[in-house]
N, C-alpha and C positions, 0 to 999 in steps of 0.2 A: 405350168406357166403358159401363159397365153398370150399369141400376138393382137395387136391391135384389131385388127380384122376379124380377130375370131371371135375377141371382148363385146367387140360393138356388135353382131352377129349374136353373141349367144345373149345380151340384152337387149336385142331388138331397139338398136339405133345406129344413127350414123358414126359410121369412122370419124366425119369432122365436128361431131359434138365431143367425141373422146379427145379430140386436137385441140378442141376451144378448153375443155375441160383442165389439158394440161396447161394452155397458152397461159389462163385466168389460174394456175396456181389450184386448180383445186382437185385435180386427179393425175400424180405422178406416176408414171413407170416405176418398177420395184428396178430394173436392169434397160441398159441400154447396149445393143450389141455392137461389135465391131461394124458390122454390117448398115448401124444406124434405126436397127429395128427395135420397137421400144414390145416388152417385156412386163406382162401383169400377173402376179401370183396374188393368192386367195384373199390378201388384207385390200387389195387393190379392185379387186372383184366386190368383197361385201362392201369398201366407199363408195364403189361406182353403185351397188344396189341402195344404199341411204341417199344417194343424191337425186335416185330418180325417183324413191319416194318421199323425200320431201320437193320435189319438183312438180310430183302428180296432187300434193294438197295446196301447192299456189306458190308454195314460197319461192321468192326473189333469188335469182342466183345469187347475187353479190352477199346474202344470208346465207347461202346453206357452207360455205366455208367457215363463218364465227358458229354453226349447229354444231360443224362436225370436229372444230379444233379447241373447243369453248369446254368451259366448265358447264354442269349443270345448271348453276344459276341465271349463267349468261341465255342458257340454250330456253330455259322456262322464260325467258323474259324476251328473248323472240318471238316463240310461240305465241305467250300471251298476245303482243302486237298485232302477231298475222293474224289472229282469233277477233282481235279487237278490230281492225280493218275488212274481215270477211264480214261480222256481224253489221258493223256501218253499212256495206255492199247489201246485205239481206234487205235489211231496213230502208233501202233507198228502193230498190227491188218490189218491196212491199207496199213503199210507198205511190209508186208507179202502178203498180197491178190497182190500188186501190183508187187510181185518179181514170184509169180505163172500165174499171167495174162503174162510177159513177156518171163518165160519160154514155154509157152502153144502156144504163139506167134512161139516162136524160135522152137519149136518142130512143127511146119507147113512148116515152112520152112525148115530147114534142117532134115538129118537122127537124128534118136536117137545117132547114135556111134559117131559123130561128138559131140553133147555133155557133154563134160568134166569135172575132177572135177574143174578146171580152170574158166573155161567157168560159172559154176553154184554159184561157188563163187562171179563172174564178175555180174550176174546178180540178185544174194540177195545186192551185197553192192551195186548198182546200185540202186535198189526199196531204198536202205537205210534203209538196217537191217542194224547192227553191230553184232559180234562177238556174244555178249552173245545174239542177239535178234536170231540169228542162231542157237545157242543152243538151245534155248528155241524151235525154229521150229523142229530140231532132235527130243527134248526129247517129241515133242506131237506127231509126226507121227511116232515114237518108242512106243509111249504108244497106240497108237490107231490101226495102223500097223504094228507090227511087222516084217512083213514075207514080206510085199510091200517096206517097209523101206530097208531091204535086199536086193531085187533086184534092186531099185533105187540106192544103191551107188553103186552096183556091176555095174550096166549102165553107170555108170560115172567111171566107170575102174578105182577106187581105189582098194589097196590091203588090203587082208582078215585081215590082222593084224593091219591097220588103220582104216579097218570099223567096225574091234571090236570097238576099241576105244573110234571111234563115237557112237556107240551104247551102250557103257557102258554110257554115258552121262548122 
């Protein structure tokens, strides 16, 4: 049996993800002692090891309780979801790589000032982003760059008060 302390220690994580774990119902003490100290033997050990491997392939906490209480069909019809939601992710991922291969292209050929907001728009929905897959691109090279972010739209000779905008995203 092992205390809490030792659980979260010998799986290399925090004490208060074992406390949220129990909070949300999804990883009980086998014993709770007089003392108030909570108690995990082996069947508590190998949940906590399925939770942190379905946690390390993406899935949702609020999921891996119907993985780990569920029938097989339930659990395959899960998966299938997460499977079907990561490959969406690839595919937008791809589509993105594919709208920067094409600018990288067009920036060999022409000057930078030739590049437009126009023109950059022309060649995201071209890769086949959409609208919100373009937001999604602002709000990660906002988060990562801030200050390269800024001079990229100001490249594209948009004005200061629509690249706020964009930037608030």
């Amino acid at each position: 049996m092992l205390t809490i302390s030792k659980l979260a220690r010998q799986a290399g994580i925090a004490r208060s993800s074992l406390l949220y774990y129990e909070r949300i119902g999804l990883l009980q003490p086998k014993l709770r002692g007089d003392n108030g100290y909570r108690w995990y033997g082996p069947e508590e050990v190998t949940r906590l090891e399925s939770i942190m491997a379905y946690r390390s392939y993406g899935i949702a906490i609020d999921k891996i309780g119907e993985l780990l209480d569920r029938n097989s069909k339930a659990q395959a019809d899960i998966l299938k979801e997460h499977f079907q939601q990561l490959d969406l992710e690839i595919k937008q991922l791809r589509q993105q790589q594919k709208a920067i291969i094409e600018l990288l292209h067009l920036d060999q050929e022409v000057e930078n000032d030739m590049v437009n907001k126009d023109t950059w728009v022309a060649i995201m929905r071209g890769a086949g982003l959409s609208d919100d897959d373009m937001t999604r691109w602002h709000q990660t090279f906002e988060k990562m760059e801030p200050e390269e972010h800024q001079k990229f739209l100001e490249s594209l000779g948009i004005e200061q008060d629509e690249i706020a905008q964009i930037r608030k995203l």
